[in-house]
N, C-alpha and C positions, 0 to 999 in steps of 0.2 A: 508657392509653386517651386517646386524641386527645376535645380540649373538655370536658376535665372540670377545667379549671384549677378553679374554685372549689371541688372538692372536695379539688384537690391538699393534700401536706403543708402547703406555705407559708401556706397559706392556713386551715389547723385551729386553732383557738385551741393553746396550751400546756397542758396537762393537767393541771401540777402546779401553773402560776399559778391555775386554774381552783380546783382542788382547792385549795390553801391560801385563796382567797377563800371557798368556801364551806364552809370548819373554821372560821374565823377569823369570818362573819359568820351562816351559817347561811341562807346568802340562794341558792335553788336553783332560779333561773328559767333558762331555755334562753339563753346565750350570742350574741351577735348578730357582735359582730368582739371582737378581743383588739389592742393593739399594744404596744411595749415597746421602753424606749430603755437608755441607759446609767444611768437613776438609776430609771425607772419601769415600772410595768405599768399599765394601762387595757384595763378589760375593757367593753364595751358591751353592754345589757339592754334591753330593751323600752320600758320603765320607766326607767330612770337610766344611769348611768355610772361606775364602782367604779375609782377612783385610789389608786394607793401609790406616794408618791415616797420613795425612800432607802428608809430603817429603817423611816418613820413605817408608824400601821396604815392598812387601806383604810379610804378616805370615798368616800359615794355620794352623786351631785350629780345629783337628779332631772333631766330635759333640759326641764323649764319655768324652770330657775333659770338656764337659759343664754342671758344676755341675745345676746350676738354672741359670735365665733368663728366657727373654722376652721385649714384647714391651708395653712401656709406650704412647701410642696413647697423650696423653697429654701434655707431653714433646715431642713430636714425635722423642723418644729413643730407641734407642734396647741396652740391658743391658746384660752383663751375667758375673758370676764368674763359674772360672774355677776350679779343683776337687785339683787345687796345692794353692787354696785360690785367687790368684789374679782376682782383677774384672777391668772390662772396662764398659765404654759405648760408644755410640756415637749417635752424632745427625744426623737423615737422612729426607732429605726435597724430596725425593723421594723413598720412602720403598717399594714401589711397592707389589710384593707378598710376600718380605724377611720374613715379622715376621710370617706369618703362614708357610714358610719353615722352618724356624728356629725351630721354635716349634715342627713341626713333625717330622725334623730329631734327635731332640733333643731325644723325646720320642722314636724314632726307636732301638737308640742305651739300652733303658733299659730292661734287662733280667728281674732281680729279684731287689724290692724296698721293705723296711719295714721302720717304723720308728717307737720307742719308745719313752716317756716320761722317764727322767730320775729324779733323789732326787735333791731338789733345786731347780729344777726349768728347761724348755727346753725339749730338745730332740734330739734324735741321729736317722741319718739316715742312714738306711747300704743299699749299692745298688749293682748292678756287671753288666756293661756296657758291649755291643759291643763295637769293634773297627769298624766302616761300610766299611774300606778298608780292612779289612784281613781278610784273606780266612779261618783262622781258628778259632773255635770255644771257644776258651780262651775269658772266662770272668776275667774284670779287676774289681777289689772287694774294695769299699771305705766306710769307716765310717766318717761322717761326723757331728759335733754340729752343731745344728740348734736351733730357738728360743733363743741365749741366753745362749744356757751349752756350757761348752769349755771342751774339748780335754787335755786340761792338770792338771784339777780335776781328781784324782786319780782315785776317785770312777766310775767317768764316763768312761773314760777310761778303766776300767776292765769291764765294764758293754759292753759299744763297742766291746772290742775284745772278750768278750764270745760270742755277737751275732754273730758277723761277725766268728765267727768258726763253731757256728751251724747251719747258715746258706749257708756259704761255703760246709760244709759236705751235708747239704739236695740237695743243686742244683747245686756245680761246678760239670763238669764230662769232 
C-alpha cells in the first residue's frame, strides 16, 4: 500500500530488542522509535530513553536529564550529554525514526530556557525541565556553562545563581 511508509517493516521497532528490554526491566510502556547500531540498541518511551551498549545491561536516561544532543547524520551518531556533564554517543546503522524522537522529546520536557553571555567570554544557560514520568508539576532547575565559561569562575557563578533565582521566583510554582 502506497503512503504507509511509517507503518512499513523498516520502520516497526524489533520485537526481540523490545521483548528482552521488557524481561530484563519490566518497563511496559508503548515504544516511540527503536535504533540500533554495531555495538547498541536504543529504544525510545514517552518518558525516557532505554540504552544497551555492547554486553552492558539497559539504562534508562529520563529526556529531562538530556542537557543537548542530537544526530550527526554524517557520522550517523546520536550524541547527547546529560545535565550531571557526562556525554555519550553511539553509532546507529539503523536510526530509523530515533533522532527526530530524540529531539522532540528532548524539547517536551523544557518549561523555561534562557541563556546569557557572560565577562570573558561564553554563556550560561538556565533552564527547568519536566520529568515526562511524574505526575507532578515540579520543575527541575539547572544552570549550565556553555560556549567555553566554566562554573567555577567565581564571577560566573554568582552571575548563574542570581539568574537561576530570579528566574525560579518568576516561573517555579
Amino acid at each position: 500500500m502506497v503512503g504507509m511508509s511509517l507503518l512499513s517493516r523498516k520502520n516497526r521497532p524489533d520485537s526481540r530488542v523490545v521483548a528482552d528490554y521488557r524481561r530484563q526491566t519490566g518497563h511496559d510502556a508503548r515504544v516511540l522509535a527503536t535504533g540500533s547500531g554495531p555495538r547498541a540498541e536504543l529504544l525510545a518511551f514517552a518518558d525516557r530513553m532505554a540504552v544497551r551498549v555492547a554486553d552492558e545491561p539497559w539504562r534508562a536516561i529520563g529526556w529531562h536529564q538530556v542537557q543537548t544532543g542530537g544526530w550527526n547524520a554524517e557520522r550517523a551518531e546520536l550524541h547527547w550529554r546529560l545535565t550531571d556533564g557526562s556525554k555519550e554517543a553511539v553509532q546507529l546503522t539503523e536510526p530509523r525514526s530515533l533522532p527526530t524522537v530524540f529531539r522532540e522529546r528532548v524539547q517536551a520536557t523544557i518549561a523555561v530556557q534562557d541563556q546569557f553571555d557572560v565577562p570573558g567570554g561564553g554563556a550560561v544557560l538556565i533552564s527547568a525541565r519536566r520529568d515526562l514520568s511524574a505526575g507532578s508539576p515540579e520543575l527541575v532547575w539547572s544552570a549550565t556553562a556553555v560556549r567555553g565559561a566554566r562554573m567555577d569562575n567565581p564571577v560566573v557563578k554568582s552571575l548563574a545563581d542570581e539568574a537561576l533565582a530570579r528566574l525560579r521566583a518568576d516561573y517555579d510554582f
